[in-house]
The first five atom37 places (N, CA, C, CB, O) and aatype in JSON, in Angstrom:
{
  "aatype": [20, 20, 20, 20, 20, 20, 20, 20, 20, 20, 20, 20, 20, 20, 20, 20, 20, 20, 20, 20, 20, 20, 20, 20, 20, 20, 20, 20, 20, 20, 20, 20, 20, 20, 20, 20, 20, 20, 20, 20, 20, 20, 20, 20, 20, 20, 20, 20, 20, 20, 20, 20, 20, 20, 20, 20, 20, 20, 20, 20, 20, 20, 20, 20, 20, 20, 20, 20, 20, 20, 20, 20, 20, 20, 20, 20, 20, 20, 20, 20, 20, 20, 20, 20, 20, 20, 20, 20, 20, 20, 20, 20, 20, 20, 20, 20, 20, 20, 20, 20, 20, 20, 20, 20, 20, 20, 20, 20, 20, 20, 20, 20],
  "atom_mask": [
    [1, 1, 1, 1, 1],
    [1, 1, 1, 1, 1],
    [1, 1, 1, 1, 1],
    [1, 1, 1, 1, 1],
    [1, 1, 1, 1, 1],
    [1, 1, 1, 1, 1],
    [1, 1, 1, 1, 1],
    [1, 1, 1, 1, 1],
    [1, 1, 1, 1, 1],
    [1, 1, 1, 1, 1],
    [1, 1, 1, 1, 1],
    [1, 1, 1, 1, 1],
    [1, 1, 1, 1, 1],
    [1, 1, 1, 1, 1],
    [1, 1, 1, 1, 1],
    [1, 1, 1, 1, 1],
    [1, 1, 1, 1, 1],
    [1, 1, 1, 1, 1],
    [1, 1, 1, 1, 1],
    [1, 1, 1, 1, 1],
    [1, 1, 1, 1, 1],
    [1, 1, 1, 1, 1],
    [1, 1, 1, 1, 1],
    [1, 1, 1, 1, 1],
    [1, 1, 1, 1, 1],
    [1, 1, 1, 1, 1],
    [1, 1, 1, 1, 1],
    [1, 1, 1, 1, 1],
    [1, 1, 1, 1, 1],
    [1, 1, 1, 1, 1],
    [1, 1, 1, 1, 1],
    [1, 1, 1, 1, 1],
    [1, 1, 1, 1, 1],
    [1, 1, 1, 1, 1],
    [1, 1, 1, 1, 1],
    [1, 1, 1, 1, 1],
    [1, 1, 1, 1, 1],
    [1, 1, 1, 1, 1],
    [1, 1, 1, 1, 1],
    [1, 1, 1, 1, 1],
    [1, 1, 1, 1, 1],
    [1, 1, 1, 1, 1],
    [1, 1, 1, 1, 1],
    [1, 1, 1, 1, 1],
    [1, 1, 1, 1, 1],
    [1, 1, 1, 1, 1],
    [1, 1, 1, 1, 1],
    [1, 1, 1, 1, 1],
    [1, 1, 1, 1, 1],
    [1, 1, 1, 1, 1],
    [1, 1, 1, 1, 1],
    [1, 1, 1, 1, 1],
    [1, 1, 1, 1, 1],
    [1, 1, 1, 1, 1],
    [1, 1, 1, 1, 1],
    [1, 1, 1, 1, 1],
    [1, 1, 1, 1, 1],
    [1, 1, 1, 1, 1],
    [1, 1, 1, 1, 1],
    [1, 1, 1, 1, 1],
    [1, 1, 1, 1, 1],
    [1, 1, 1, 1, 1],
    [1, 1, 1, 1, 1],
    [1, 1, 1, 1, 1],
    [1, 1, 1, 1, 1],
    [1, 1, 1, 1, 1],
    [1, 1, 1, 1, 1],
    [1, 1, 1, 1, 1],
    [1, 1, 1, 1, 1],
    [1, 1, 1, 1, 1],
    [1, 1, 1, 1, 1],
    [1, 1, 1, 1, 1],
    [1, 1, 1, 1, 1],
    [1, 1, 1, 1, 1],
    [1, 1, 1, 1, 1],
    [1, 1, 1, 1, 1],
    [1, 1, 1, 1, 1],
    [1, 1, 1, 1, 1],
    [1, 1, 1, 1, 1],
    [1, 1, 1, 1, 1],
    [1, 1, 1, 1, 1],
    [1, 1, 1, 1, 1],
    [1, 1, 1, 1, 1],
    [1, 1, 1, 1, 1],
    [1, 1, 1, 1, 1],
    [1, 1, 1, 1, 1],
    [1, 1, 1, 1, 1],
    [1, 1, 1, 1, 1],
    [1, 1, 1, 1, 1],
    [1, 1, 1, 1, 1],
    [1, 1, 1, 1, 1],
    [1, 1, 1, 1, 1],
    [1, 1, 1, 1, 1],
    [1, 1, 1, 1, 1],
    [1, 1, 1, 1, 1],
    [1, 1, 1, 1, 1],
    [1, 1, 1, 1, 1],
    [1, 1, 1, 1, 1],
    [1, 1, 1, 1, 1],
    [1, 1, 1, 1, 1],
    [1, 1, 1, 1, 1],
    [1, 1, 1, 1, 1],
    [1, 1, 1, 1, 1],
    [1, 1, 1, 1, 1],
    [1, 1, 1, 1, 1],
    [1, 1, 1, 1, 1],
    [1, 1, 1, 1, 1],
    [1, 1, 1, 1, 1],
    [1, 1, 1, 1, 1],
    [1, 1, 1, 1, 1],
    [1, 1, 1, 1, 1],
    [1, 1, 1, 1, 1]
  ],
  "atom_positions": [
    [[34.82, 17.37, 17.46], [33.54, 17.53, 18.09], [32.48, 16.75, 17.3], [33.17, 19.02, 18.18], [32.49, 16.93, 16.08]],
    [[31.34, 15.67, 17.95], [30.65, 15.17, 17.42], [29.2, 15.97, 16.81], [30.61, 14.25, 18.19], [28.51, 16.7, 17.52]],
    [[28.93, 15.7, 15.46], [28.09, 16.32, 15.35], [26.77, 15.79, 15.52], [28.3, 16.79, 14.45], [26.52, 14.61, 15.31]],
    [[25.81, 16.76, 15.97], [24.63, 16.69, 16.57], [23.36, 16.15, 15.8], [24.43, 17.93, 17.01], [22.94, 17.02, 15.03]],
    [[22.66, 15.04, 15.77], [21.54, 14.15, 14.76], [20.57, 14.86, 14.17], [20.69, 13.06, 15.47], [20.0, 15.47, 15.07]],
    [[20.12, 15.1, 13.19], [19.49, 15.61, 12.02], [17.92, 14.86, 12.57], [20.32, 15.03, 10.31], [16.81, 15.13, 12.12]],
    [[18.17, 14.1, 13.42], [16.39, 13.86, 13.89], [15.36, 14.27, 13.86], [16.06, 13.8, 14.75], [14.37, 14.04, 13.17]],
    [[15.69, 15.32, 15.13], [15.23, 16.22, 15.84], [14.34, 17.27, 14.81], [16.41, 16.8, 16.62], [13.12, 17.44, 14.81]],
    [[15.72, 18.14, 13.66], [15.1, 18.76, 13.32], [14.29, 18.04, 12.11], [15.77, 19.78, 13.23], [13.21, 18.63, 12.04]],
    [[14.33, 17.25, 11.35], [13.33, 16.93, 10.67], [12.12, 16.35, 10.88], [13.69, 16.46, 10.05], [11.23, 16.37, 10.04]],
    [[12.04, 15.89, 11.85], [10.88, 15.6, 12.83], [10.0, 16.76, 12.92], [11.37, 15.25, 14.28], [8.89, 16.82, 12.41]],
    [[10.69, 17.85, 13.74], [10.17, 18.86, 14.08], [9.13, 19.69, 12.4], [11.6, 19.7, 14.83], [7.99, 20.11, 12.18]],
    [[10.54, 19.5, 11.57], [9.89, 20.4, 10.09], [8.8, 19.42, 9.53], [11.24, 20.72, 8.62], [7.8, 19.88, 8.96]],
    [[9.0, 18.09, 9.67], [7.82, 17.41, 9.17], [6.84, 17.27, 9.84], [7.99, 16.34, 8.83], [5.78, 17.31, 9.22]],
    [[6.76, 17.09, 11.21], [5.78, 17.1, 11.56], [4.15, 18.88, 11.38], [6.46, 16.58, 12.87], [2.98, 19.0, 11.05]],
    [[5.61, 20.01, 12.01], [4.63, 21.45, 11.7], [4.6, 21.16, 9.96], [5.61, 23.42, 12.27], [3.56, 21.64, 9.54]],
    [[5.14, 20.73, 9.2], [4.84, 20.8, 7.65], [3.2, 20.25, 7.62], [6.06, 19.67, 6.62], [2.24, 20.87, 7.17]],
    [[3.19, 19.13, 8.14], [1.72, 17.83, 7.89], [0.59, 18.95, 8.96], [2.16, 15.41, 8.96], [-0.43, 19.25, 8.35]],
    [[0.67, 19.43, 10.17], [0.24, 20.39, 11.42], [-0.05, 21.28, 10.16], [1.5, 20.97, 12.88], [-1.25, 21.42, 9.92]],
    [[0.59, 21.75, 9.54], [0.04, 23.42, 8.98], [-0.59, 22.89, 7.68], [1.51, 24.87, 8.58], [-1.6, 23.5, 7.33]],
    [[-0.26, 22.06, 7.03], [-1.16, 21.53, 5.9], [-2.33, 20.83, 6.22], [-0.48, 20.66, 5.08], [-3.21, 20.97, 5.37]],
    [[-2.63, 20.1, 7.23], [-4.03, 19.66, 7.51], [-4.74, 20.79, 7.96], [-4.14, 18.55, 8.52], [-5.83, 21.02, 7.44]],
    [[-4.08, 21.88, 9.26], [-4.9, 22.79, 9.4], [-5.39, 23.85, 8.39], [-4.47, 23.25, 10.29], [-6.46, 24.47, 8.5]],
    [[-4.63, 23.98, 7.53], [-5.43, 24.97, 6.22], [-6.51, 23.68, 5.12], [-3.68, 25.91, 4.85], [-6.95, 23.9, 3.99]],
    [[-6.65, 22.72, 5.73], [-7.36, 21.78, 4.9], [-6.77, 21.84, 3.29], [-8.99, 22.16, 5.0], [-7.4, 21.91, 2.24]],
    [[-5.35, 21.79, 3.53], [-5.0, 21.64, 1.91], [-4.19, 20.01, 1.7], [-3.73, 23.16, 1.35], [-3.93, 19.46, 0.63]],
    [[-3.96, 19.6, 2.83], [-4.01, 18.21, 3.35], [-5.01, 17.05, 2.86], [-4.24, 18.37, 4.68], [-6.0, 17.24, 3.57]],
    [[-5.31, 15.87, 1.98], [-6.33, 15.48, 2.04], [-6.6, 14.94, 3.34], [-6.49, 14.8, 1.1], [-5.85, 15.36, 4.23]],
    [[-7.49, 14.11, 3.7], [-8.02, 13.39, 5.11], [-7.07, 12.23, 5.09], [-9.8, 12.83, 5.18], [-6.48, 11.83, 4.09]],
    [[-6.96, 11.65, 6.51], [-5.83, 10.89, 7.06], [-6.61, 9.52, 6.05], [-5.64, 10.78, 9.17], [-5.75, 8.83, 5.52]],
    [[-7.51, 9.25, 5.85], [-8.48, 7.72, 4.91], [-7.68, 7.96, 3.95], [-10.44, 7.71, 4.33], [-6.59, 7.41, 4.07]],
    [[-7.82, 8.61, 3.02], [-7.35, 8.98, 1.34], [-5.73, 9.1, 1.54], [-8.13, 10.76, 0.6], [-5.05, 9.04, 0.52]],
    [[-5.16, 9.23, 2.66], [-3.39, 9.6, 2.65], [-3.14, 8.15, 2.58], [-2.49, 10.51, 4.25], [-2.16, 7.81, 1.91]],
    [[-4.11, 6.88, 3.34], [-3.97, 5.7, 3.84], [-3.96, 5.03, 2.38], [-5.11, 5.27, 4.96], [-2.9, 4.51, 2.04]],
    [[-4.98, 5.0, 1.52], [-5.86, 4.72, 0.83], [-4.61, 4.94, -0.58], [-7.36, 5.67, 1.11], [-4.13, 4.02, -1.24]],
    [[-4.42, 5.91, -0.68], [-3.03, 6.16, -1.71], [-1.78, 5.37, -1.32], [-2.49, 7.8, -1.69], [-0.95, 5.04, -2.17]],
    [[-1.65, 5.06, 0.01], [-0.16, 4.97, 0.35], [0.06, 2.92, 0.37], [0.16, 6.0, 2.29], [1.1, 2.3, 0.13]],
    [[-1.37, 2.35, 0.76], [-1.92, 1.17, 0.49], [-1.54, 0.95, -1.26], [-3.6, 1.23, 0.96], [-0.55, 0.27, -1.54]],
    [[-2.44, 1.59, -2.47], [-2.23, 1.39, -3.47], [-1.15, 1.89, -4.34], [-3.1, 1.52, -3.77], [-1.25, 1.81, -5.56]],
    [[-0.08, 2.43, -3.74], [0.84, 2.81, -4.12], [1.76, 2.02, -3.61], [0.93, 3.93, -3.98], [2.63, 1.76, -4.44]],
    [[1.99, 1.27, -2.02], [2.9, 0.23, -2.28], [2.5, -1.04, -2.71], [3.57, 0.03, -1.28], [3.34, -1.93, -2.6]],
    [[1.23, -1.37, -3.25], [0.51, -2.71, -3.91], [0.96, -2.65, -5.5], [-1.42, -2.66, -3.75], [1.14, -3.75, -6.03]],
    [[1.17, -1.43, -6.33], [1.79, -1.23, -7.51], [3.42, -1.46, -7.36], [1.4, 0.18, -7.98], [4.15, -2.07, -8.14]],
    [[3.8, -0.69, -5.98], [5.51, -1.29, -6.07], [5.72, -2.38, -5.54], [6.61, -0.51, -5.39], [6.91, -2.41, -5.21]],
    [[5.24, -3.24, -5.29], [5.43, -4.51, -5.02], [5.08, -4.56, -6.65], [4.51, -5.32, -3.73], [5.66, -3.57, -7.1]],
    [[4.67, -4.98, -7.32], [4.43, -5.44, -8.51], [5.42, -5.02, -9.49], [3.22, -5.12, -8.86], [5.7, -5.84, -10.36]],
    [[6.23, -3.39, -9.51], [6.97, -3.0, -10.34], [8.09, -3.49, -9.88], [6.91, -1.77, -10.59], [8.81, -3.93, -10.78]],
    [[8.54, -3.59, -8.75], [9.92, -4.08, -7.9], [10.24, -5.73, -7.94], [9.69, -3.66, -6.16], [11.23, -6.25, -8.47]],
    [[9.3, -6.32, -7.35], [9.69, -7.7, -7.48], [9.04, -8.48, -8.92], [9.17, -8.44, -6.08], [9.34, -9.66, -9.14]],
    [[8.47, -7.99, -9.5], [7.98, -8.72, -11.09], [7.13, -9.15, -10.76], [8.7, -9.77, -11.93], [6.68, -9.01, -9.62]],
    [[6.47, -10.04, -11.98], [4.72, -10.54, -11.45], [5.59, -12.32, -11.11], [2.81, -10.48, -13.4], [6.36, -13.05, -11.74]],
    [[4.96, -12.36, -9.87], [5.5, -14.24, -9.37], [4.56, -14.58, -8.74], [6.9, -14.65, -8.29], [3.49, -13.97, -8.74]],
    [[4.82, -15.68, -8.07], [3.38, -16.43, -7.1], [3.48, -15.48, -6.22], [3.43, -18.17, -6.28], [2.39, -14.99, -5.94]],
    [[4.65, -14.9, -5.5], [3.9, -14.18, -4.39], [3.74, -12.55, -4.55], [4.69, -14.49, -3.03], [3.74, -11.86, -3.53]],
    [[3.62, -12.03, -5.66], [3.48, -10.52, -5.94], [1.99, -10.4, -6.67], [4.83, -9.91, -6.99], [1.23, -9.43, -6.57]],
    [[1.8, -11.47, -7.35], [0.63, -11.8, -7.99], [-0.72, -11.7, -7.05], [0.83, -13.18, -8.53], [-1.76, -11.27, -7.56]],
    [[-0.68, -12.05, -5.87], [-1.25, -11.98, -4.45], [-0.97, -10.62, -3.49], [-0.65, -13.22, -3.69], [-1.98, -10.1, -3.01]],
    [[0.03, -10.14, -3.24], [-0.06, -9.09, -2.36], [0.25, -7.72, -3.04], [0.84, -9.36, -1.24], [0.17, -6.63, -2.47]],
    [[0.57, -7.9, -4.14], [0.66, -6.49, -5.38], [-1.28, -6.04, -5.12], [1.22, -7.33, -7.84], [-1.88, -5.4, -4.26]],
    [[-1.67, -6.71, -6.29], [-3.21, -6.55, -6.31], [-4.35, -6.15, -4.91], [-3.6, -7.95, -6.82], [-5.09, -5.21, -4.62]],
    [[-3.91, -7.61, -4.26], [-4.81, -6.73, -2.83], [-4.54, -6.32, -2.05], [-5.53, -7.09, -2.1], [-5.29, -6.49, -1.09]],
    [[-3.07, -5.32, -1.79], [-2.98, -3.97, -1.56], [-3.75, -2.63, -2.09], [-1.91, -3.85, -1.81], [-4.31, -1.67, -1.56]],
    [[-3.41, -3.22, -3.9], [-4.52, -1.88, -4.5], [-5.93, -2.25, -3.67], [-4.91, -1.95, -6.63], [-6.62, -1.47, -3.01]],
    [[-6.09, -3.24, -3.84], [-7.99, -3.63, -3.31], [-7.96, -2.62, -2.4], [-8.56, -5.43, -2.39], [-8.38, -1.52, -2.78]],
    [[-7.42, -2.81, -0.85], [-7.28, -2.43, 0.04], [-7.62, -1.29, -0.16], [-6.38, -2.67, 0.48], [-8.7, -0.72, -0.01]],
    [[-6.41, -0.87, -0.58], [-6.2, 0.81, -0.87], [-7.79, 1.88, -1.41], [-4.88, 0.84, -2.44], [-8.15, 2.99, -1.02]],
    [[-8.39, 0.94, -2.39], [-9.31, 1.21, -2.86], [-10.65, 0.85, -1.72], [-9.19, 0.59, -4.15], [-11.67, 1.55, -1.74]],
    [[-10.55, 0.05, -1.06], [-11.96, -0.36, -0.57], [-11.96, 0.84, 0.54], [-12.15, -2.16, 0.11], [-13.01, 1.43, 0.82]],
    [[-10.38, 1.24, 1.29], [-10.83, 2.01, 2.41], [-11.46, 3.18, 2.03], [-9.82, 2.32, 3.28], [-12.37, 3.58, 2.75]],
    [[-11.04, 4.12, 0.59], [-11.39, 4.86, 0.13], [-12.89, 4.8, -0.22], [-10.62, 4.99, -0.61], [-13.58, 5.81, -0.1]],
    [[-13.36, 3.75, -0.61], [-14.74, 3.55, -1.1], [-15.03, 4.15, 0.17], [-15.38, 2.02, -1.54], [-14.99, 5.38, 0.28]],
    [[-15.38, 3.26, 1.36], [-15.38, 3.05, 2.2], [-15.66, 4.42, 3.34], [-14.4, 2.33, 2.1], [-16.48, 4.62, 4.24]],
    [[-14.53, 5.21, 2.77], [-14.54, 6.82, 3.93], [-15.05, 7.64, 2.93], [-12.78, 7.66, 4.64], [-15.19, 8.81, 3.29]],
    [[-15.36, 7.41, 1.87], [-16.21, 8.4, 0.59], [-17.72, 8.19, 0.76], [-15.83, 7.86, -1.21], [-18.68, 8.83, 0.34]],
    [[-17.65, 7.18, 1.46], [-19.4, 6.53, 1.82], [-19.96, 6.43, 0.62], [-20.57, 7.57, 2.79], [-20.98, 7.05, 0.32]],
    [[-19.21, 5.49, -0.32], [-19.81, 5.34, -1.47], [-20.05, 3.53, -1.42], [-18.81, 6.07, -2.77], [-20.3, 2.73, -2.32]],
    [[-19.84, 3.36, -0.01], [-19.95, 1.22, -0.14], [-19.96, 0.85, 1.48], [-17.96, 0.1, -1.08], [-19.12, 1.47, 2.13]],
    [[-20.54, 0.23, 1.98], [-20.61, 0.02, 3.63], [-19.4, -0.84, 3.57], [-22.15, -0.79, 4.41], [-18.83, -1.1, 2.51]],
    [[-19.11, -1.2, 4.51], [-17.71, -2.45, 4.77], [-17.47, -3.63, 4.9], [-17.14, -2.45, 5.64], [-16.43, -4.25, 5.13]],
    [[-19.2, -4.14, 4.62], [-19.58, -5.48, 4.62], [-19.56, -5.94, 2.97], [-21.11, -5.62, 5.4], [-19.05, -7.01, 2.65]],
    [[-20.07, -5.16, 2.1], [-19.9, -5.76, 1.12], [-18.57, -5.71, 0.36], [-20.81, -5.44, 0.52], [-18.32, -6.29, -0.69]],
    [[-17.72, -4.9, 1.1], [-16.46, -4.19, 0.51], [-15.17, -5.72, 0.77], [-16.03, -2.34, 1.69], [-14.36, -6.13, -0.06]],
    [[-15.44, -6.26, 2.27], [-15.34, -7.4, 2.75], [-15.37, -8.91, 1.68], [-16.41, -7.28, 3.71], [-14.55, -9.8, 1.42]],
    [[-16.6, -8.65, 1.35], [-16.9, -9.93, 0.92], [-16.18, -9.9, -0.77], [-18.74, -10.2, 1.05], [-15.42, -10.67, -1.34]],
    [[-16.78, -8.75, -1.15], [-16.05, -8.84, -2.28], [-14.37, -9.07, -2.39], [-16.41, -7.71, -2.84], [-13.82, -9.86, -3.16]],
    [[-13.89, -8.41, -1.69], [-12.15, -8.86, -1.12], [-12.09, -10.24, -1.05], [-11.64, -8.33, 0.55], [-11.16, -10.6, -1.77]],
    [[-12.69, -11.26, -0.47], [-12.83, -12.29, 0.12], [-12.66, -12.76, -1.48], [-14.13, -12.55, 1.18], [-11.83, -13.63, -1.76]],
    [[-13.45, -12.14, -2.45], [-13.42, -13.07, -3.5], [-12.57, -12.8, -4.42], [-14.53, -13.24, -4.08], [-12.6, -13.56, -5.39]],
    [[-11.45, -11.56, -4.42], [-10.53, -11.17, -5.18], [-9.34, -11.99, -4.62], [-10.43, -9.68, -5.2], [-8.54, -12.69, -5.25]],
    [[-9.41, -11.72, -3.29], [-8.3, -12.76, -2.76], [-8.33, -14.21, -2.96], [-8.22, -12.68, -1.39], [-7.21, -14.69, -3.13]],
    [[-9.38, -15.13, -2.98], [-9.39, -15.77, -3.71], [-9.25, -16.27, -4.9], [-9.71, -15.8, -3.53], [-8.96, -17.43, -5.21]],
    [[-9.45, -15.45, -5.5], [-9.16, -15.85, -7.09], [-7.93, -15.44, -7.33], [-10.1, -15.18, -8.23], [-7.52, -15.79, -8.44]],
    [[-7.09, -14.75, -6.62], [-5.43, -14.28, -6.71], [-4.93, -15.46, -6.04], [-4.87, -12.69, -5.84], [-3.88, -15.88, -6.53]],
    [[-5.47, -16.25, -4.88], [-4.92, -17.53, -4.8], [-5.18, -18.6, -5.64], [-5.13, -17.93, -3.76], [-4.32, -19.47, -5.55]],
    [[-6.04, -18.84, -6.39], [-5.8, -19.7, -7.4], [-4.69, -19.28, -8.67], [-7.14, -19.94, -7.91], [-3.91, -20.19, -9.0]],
    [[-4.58, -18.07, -9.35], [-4.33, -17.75, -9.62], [-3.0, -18.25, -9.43], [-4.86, -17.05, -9.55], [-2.58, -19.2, -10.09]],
    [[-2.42, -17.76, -8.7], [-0.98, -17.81, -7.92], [-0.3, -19.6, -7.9], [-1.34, -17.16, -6.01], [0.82, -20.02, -7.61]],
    [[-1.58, -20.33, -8.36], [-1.19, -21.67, -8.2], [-0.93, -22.53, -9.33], [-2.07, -22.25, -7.51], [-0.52, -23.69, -9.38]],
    [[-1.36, -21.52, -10.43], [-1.18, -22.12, -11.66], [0.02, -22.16, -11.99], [-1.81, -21.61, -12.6], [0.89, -21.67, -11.27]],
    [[0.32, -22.84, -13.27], [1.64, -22.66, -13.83], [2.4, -21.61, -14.66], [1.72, -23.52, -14.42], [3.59, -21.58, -14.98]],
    [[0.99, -20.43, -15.01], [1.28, -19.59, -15.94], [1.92, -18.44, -15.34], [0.17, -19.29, -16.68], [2.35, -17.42, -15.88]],
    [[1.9, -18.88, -13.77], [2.46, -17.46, -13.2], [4.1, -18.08, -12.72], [1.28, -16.7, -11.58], [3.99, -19.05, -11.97]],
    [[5.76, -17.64, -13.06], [6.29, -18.06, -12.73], [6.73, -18.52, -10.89], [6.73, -17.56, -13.5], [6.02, -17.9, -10.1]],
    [[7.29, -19.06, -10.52], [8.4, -18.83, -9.05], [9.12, -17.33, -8.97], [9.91, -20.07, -9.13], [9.45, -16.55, -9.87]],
    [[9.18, -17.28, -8.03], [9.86, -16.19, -7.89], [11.54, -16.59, -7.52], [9.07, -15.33, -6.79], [12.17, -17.17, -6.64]],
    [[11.84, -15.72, -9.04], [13.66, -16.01, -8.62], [14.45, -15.38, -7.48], [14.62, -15.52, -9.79], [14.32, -14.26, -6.99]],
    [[15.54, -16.67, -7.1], [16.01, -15.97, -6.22], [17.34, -15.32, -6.91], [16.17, -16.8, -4.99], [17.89, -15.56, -7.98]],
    [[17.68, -14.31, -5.73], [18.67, -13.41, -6.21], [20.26, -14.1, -5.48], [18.19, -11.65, -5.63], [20.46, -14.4, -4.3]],
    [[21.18, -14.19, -6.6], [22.54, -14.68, -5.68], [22.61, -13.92, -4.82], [23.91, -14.72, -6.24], [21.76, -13.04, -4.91]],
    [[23.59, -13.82, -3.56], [23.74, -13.25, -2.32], [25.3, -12.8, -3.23], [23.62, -14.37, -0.66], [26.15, -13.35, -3.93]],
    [[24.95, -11.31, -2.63], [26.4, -11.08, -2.72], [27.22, -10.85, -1.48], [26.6, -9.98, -3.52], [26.8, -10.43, -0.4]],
    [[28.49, -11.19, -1.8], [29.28, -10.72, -0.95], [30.45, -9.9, -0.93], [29.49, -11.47, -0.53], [31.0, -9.62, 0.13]]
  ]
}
């Protein structure tokens, strides 16, 4: 007899889990869940693939990210200047990224 997919019910438990934790407000707000989950995979990109031309760039302004939306829903910065300043972190992570001091990123043999 085939057994029946584990989907369903974890769906079901995760979803009433996130349902009963936002409704007792012990949940933070859906911004700050975003805002952590942004700068938390902008650090694992950086711990996982090493610092290279292309982690050097999307490690960092993920954290930005992560951080500006938070500024941002804390109403501690409007979204225009939050913008521009990005504009200039990302920039300077593309120069950055072009120098020589930051290696290539190695590739990995393929296994088979």
């Amino acid at each position: 007899m085939r057994q029946a997919s584990l989907a369903l019910p974890l769906f079901l438990i995760i979803f009433g889990a996130v349902w009963f934790l936002k409704t007792t407000d012990i949940l933070p707000a859906t911004a700050t869940l975003v805002a952590a989950g942004l700068a938390v995979a902008g650090c694992a990109v950086l711990i996982m693939d090493g610092i290279n031309k292309q982690s050097i760039v999307s490690g960092p302004i993920l954290l930005y990210i992560g951080a500006a939306v938070y500024l941002h829903h804390a109403y501690w910065l409007n979204i225009s200047p939050l913008i521009a300043l990005g504009m200039m972190i990302l920039g300077c992570l593309l120069l950055l990224s072009r120098s020589s001091l930051v290696p290539e990123k190695v590739r990995q043999p393929e296994k088979y």
